[in-house]
C-alpha positions as CSV (number, residue, x, y, z in Angstrom):
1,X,-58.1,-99.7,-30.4
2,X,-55.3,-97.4,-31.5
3,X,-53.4,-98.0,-34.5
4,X,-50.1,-96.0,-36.1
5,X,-46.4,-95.5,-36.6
6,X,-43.9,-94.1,-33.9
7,X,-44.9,-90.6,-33.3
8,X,-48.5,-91.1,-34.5
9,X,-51.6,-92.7,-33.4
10,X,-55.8,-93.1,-34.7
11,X,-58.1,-93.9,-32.9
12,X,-60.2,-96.5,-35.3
13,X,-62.1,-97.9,-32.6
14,X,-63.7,-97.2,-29.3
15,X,-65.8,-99.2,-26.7
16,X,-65.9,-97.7,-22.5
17,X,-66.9,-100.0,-19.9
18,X,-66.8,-99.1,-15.8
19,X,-63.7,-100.4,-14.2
20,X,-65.6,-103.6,-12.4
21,X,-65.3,-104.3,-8.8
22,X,-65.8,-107.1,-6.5
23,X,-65.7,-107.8,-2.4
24,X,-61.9,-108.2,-2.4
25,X,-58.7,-107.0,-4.7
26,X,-58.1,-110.5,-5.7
27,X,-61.7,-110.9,-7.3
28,X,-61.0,-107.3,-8.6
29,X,-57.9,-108.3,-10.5
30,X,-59.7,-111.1,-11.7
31,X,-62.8,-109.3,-13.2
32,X,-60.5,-106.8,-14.7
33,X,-58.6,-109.5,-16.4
34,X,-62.0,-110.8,-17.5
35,X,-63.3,-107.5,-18.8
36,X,-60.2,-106.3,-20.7
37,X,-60.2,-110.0,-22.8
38,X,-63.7,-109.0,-23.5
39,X,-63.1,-105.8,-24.7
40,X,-60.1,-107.2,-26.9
41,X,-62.4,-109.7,-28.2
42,X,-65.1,-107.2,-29.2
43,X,-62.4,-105.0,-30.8
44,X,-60.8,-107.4,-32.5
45,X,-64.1,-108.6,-34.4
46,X,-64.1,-104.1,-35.5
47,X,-60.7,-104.5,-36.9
48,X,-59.5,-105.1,-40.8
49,X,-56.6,-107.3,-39.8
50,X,-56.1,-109.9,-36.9
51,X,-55.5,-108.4,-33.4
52,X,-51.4,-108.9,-33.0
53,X,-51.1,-107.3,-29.3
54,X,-52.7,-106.0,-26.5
55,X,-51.5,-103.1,-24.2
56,X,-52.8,-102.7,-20.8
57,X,-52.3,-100.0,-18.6
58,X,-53.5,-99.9,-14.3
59,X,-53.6,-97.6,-11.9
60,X,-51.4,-97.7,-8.8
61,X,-47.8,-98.7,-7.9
62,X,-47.1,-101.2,-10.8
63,X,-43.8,-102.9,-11.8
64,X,-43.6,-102.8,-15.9
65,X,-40.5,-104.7,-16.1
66,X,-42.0,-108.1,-14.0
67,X,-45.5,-106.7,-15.1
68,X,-47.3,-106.9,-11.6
69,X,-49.5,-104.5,-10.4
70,X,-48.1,-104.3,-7.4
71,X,-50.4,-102.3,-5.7
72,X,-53.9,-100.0,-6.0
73,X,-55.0,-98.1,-3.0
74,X,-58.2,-97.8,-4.8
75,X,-59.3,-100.8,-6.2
76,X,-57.3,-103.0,-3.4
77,X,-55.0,-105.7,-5.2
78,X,-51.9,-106.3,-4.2
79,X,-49.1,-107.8,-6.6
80,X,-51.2,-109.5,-9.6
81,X,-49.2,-110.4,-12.8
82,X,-50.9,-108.7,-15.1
83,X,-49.0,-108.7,-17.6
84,X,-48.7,-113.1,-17.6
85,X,-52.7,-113.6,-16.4
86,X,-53.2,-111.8,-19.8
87,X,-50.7,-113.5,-21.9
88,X,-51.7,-116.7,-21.5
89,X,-55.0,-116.5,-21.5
90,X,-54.7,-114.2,-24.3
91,X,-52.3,-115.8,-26.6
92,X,-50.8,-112.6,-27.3
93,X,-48.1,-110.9,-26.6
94,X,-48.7,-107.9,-24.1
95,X,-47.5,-104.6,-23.4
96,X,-48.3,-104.0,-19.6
97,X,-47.7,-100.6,-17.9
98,X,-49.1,-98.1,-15.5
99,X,-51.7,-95.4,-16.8
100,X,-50.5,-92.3,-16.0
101,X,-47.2,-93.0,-16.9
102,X,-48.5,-93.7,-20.6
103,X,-50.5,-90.8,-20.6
104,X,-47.4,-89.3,-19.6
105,X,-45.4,-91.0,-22.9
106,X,-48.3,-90.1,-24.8
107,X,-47.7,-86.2,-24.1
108,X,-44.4,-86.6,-24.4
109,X,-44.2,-87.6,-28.1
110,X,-48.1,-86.6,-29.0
111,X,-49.6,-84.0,-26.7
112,X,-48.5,-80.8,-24.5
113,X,-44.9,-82.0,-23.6
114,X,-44.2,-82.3,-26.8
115,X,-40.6,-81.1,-27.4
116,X,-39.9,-80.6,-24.1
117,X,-37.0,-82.4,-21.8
118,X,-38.6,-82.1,-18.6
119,X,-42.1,-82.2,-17.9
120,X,-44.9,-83.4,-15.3
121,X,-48.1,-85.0,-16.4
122,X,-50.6,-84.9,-13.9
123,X,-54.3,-86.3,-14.2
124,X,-56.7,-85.8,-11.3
125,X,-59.5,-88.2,-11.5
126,X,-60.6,-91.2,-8.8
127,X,-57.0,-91.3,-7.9
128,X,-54.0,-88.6,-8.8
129,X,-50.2,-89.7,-9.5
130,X,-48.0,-87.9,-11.8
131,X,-45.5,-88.8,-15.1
132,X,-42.4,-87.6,-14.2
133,X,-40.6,-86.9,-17.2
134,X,-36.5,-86.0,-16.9
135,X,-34.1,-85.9,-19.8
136,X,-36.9,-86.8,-22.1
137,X,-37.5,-90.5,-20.6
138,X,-40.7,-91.1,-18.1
139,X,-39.4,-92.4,-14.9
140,X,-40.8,-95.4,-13.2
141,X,-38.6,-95.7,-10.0
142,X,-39.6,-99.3,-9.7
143,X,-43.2,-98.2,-9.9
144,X,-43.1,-95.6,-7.1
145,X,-42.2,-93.0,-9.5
146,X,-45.0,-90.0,-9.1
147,X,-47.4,-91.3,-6.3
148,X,-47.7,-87.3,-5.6
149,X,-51.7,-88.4,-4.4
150,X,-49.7,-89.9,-1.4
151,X,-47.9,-87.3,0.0
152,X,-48.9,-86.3,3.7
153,X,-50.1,-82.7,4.1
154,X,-51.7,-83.2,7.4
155,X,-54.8,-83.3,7.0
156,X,-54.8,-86.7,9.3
157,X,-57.7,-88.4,7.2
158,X,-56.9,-92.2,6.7
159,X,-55.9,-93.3,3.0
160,X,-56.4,-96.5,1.5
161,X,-52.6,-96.7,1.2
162,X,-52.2,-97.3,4.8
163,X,-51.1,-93.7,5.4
164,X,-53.0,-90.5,6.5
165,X,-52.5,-87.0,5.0
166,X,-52.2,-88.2,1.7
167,X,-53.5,-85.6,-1.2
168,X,-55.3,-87.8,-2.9
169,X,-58.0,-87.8,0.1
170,X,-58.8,-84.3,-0.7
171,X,-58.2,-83.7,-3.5
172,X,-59.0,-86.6,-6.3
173,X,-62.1,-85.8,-8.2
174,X,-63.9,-89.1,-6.1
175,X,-62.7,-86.9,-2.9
176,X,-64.4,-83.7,-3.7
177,X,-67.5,-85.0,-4.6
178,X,-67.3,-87.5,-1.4
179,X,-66.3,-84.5,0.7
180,X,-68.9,-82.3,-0.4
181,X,-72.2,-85.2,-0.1
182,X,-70.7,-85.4,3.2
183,X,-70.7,-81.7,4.1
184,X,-74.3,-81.4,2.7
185,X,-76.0,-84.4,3.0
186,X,-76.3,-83.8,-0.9
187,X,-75.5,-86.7,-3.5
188,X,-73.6,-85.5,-6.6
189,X,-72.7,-87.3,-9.8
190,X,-69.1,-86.0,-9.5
191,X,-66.8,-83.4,-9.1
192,X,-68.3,-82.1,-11.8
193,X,-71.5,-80.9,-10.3
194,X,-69.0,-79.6,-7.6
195,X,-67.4,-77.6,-10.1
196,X,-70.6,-76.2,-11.3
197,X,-72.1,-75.5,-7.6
198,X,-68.9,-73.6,-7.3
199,X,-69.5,-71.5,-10.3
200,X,-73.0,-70.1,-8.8
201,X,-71.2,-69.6,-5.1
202,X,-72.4,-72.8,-3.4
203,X,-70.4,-71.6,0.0
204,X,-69.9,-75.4,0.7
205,X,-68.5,-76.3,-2.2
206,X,-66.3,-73.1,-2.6
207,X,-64.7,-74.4,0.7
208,X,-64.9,-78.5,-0.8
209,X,-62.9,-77.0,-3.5
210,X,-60.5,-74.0,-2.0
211,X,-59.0,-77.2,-0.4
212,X,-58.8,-79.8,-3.3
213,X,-57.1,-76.6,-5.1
214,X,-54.7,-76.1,-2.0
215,X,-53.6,-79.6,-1.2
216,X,-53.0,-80.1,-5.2
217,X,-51.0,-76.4,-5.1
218,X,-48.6,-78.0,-2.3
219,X,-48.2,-81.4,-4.2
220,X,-47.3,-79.3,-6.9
221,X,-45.0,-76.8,-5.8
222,X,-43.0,-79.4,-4.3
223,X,-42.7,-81.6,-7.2
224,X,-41.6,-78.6,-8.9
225,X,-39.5,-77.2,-7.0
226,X,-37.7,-80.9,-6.5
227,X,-37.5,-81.5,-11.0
228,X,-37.7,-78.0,-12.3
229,X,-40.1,-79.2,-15.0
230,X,-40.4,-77.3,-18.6
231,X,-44.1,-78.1,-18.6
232,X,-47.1,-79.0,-16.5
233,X,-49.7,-81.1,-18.2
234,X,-52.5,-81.3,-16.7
235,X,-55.3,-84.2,-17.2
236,X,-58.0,-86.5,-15.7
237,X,-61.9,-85.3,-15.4
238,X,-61.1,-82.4,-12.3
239,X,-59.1,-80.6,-15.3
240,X,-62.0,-80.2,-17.5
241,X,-63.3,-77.2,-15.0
242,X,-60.8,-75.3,-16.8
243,X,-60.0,-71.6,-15.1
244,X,-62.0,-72.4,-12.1
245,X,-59.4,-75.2,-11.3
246,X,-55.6,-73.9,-13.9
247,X,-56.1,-70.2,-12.7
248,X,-56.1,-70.9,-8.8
249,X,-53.9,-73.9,-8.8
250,X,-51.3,-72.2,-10.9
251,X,-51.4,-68.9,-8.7
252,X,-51.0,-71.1,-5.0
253,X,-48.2,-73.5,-7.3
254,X,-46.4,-70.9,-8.8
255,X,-46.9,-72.5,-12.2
256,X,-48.8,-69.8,-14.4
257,X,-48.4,-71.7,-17.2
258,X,-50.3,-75.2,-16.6
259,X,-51.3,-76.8,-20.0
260,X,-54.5,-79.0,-20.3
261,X,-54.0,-82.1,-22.2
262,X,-55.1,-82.0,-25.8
263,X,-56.3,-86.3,-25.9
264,X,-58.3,-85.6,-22.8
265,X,-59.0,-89.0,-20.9
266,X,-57.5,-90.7,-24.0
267,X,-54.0,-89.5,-23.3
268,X,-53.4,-93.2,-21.6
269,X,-54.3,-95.4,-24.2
270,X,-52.7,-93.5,-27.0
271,X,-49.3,-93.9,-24.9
């Protein structure tokens, strides 16, 4: 729960739960509905005054302005209204958006991007999208705006988009930990354990992540070469590897100067 005026925001309370998943994206939708009235509930009985609103941010291609979540490669439902399903069972009104594109607002006005015109937000985590940010307003593009995870480098690997190639296969924290259980027969918690297999010269997971860093280098440079951002803000759990991931990427992408987000994972909510 985030409370504050324009330009500010505290944190007064906190509760995490798994995103929950069912056997189809409709029964997805559904038990994410379900959980996020449950959270508000729970929150609600934390806070001093009544709850007056709920925001709710998704992943994928989502469509602010009807409030749909039109799609998510990842978690498989295809045009839920969010934003309506909420309201009414709810009784509140609700702000409905897409999460990266907060986190995106939120470093715009709180974080890294702060000040700047131009800028690129751009957390890696199960999935990876980016904020584009031009003349100081985050672009939606009808909810298309910064699906970078889904541009085709050739790789041929089928996505759950319905293309092949896309970045996200490769690169996403989910994909390097998948890639590299696959390559050794080795279960990991994450990318994380990736990242630290790396640091003692785990030869396959050097190569697991020489190509995450390389298919996120040529996302990059051409988003940056098309917008000509200020400022690179990087975000999601694969950024918390710090050098091991800013130092290469930003030597391959031409972008010395990547910034890691100050609010961390929280850079969505407080947006």
């Amino acid at each position: 729960m985030v409370t504050g005026r324009p330009g500010e925001a505290t944190v007064v309370a906190e509760r995490r739960r798994p995103t929950p998943r069912a056997d189809d994206g409709d029964a997805t939708a559904a038990a994410v509905v379900d959980s996020v009235l449950d959270l508000a509930a729970e929150l609600g009985g934390l806070a001093e005054r009544p709850v007056e609103a709920l925001g709710v941010v998704v992943p994928g291609v989502v469509d602010e302005e009807r409030g749909v979540g039109v799609l998510s490669a990842n978690l498989g439902w295809r045009d839920v209204p969010f934003r309506r399903l909420l309201a009414e069972r709810a009784g509140l009104p609700v702000a409905f958006g897409h999460d990266v594109r907060a986190g995106g607002l939120a470093e715009l006005t709180l974080g890294a991007a702060r000040g700047s015109s131009d800028a690129v937000f751009l957390p890696i985590g199960t999935g990876i999208a980016a904020a584009l940010i031009m003349g100081g307003r985050v672009q939606s593009g009808g909810g298309y705006a910064g699906e970078i995870g889904h541009t085709d480098i050739g790789h041929g690997e089928p996505c759950g988009c319905g293309q092949r190639g896309c970045v996200e296969r490769v690169a996403s924290s989910a994909a390097v930990a998948r890639r590299y259980a696959a390559r050794t027969g080795r279960e990991v918690r994450g990318a994380v354990d990736v990242a630290e297999a790396v640091r003692v010269g785990d030869p396959d997971a050097v190569v697991v992540w020489d190509e995450a860093v390389d298919a996120l280098a040529r996302a990059l440079l051409l988003t940056s070469t098309l917008l000509g951002p200020e400022v690179v803000v990087l975000g999601g759990g694969l950024a918390l590897a710090g050098d091991l991931l800013t130092e290469p990427l930003g030597a391959a992408a031409r972008r010395p100067d990547l910034l890691p987000t100050p609010a961390g994972a929280a850079a969505g909510r407080t947006g």
